[in-house]
N, C-alpha and C positions, 0 to 999 in steps of 0.2 A: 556465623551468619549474622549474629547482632551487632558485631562489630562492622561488616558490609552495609547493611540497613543505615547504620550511625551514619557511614561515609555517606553512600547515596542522600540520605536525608543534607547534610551538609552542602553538597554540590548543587541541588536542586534549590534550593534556600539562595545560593550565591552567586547561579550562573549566570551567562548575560544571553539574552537571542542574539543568535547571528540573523544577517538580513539579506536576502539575493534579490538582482532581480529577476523576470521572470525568463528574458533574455539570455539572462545568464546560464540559468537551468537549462532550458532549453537547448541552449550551444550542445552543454555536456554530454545532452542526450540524444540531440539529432547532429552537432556538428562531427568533426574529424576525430578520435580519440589520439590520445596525446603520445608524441614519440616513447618508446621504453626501449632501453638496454636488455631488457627480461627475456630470455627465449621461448620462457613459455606467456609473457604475457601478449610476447609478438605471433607467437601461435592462435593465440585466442581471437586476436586482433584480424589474422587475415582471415579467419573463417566470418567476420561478421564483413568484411570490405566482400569476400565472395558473395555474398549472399546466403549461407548458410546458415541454418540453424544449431545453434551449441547444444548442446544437451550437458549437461554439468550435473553429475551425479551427486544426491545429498544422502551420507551414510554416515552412522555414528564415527566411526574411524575418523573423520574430517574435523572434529568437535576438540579433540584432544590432541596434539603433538606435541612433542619434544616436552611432556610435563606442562603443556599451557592450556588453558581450559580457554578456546575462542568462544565456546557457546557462551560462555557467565561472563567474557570479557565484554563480548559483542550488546549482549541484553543489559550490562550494565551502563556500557556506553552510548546506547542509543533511547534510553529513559534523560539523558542529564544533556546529551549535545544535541543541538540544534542543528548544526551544518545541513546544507540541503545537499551537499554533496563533497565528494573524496575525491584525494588522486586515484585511490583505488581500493576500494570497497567489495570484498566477495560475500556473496548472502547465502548462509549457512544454511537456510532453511527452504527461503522461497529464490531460486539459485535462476529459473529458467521463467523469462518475461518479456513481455512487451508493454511499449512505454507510449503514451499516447498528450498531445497539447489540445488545449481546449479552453472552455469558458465554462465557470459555474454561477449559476441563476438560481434564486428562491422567488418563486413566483407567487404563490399564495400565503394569504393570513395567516398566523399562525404566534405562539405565545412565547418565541424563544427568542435570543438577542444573537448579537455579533452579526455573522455570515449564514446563521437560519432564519435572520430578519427577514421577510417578506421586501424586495428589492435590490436584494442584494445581490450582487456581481461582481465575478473577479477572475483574474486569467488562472488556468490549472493547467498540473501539469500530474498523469495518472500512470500506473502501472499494472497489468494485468499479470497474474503469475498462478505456476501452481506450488502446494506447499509439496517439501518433497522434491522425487524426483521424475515421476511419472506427468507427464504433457499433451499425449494420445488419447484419442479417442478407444474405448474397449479397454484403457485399465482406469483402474479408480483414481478421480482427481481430485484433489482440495483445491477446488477454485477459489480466488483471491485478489481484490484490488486494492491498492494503497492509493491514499490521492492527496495532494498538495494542491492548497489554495492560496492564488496570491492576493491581498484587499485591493486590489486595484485593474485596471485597464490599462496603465502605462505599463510595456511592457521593457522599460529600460530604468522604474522606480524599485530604488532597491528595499524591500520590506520583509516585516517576519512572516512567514506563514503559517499556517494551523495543518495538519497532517492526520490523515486519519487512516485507521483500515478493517478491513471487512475480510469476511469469509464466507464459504456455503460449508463446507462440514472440512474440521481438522486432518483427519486421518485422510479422507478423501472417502468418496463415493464413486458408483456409476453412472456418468452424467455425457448425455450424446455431445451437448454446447454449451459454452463458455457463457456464450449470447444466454442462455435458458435457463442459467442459476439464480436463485436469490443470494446475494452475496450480506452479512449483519456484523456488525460489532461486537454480538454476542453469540459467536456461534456452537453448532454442537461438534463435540470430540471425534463422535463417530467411533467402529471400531473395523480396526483390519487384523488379522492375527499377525501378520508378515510387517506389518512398522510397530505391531503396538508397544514393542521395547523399547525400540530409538523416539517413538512419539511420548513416551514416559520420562525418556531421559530430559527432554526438550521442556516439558511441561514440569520438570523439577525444578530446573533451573529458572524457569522465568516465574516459578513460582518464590524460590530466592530472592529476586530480586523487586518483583512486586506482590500485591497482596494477593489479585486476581492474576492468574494466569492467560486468560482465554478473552474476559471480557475488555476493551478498548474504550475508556472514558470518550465524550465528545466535546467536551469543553474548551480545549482548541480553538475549534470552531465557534463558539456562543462567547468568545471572548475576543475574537477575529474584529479588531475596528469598535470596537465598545467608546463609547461618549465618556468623557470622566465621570462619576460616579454611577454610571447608568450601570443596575443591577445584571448580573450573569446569569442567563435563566437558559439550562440546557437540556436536550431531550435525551431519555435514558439507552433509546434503540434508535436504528438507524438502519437501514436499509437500500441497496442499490437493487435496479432489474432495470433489464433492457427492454427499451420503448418498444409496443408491438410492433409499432410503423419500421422499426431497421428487419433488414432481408435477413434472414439465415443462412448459413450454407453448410457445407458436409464435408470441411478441410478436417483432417483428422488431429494434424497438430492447433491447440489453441490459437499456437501465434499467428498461424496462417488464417485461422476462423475469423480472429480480427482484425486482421490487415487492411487500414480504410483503402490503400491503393486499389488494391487487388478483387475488395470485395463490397466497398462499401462507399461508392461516391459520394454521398452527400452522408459521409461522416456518420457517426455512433452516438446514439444518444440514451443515457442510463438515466432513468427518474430515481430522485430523489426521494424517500419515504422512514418518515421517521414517528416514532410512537413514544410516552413513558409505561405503558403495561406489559407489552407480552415479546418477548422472542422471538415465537412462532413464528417463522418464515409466513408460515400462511395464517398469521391470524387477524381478525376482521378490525382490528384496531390501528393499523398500518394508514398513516394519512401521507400523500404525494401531495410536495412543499417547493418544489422545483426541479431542475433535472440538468446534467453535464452534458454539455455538448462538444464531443469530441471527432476533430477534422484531419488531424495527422498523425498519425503511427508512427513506428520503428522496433525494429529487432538490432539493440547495436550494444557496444561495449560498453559507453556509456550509462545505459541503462540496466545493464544487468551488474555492471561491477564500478560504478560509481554512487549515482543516482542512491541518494539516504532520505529517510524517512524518518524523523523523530519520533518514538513513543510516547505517547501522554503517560503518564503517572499516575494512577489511581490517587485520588486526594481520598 
């Protein structure tokens, strides 16, 4: 393992950001997905052209074949690359999503730099998921959103982005809506007896390859558009929920709960909420610094097995 650490520390030291633009991303995820030879990737493909929903089972058996550990490959590869996206990307973990385009805003004062500066804006492109394999309402979900910011308004300027992601509890809980969670950077494990092996094995490995396992620095973002020597001043927690003002509804699958078509015309909007003391979903230290505004959805192939997310790296 100190031989892995050595590697990663190396890579991280010497890589270069790749840059997309927002355009770009976006095609991956709302346009056509790309012809395949694959039968089963042409399988997968016509179920998102029907209109269906995938369900893609995530069980330890998936982690290992033919002697190759994807899980330690996948967590080592996505702390050091940037790419915002693959010819084709399967996620081992949070497998089943919806992918959504928007704009991020920080509306209020506040002591942080980059893209928590108070004015700041930039196009996003979001993904809603649960961890696991469970999507329905009445079994336990680890609800979860990853989000890419791009520093710009030009939606055809090609730039790095800052990535981040959130959760409401690992394991998953009982949660009627997606809409209704606190999603954090630092969330709790939770416990189920029926994953807590395969959520053990998961939480070895990314403890391998980073220091913390669970918590997601945010520095990304507090260094998003930084002035040359202007200092990085970032906040320790972070926090998404959903604006009272959007409707709720009682679709059972997540992705259908957030479907802007279908449920949500005038788009989804999650406030933004970030603290340096406490965790606590609910605790009184949570200050709202601006918020995402999100106008187009998709359930497509693109998003579930392309669309990448960089890790930040614990410094």
């Amino acid at each position: 393992m100190k031989k892995l650490t050595i590697t990663l520390a190396l890579l991280v030291s010497t890589q270069s950001f790749a840059t997309s633009s927002f355009n770009e991303v976006k095609n991956v995820v709302f346009g056509a997905p790309p012809s395949s030879s694959d039968v089963n990737v042409k399988v997968e493909i016509k179920a998102y052209e029907q209109g269906r929903l995938p369900h893609y089972e995530v069980t330890a058996a998936n982690f290992i074949t033919g002697g190759v550990n994807h899980l330690l490959d996948r967590a080592t590869r996505t702390l050091v690359d940037t790419d915002d996206f693959y010819p084709r990307l399967e996620k081992l973990v949070h497998a089943n999503g919806a992918c959504f385009s928007g704009v991020w805003t920080i509306t209020e004062a506040n002591p942080y730099s980059g893209y928590f500066k108070a004015g700041s804006k930039g196009l996003f492109i979001g993904r809603a998921s649960t961890a696991l394999t469970e999507t329905e309402r009445g079994d336990p979900r680890g609800m979860a959103f990853a989000g890419k910011i791009f520093p710009t308004l030009d939606a055809n300027s090609s730039v790095k982005t800052a990535n981040f992601f959130l959760v409401d509890v690992l394991m998953g809980t009982q949660r009627d809506r997606y809409l209704d969670v606190k999603m954090t950077n630092n969330p709790s494990l939770g416990f189920r007896a029926s994953v807590l092996s395969m959520a053990l094995k998961i939480m070895k490995v990314f403890k391998g390859v980073d220091s913390d396992p669970i918590y997601r620095p945010l520095y990304p973002i507090s260094e998003l558009g930084l002035a040359p020597g202007e200092k990085t001043i970032t906040p320790k927690f972070m926090m998404l929920e959903t604006d009272k003002s959007v409707a709720r509804n009682d679709d059972t699958d997540f992705r259908d709960e957030v479907n802007i078509k279908k449920n949500h015309r005038n788009g989804i909007k999650f406030n933004i909420l970030v603290n340096d003391v406490s965790k606590d979903q609910n605790a009184s230290e949570w200050k709202k610094v601006g918020n995402i505004q999100v106008d187009e959805s998709v359930t497509s192939y693109g998003c579930d097995r392309r669309l990448h997310f960089a890790h930040p790296k614990m410094k």
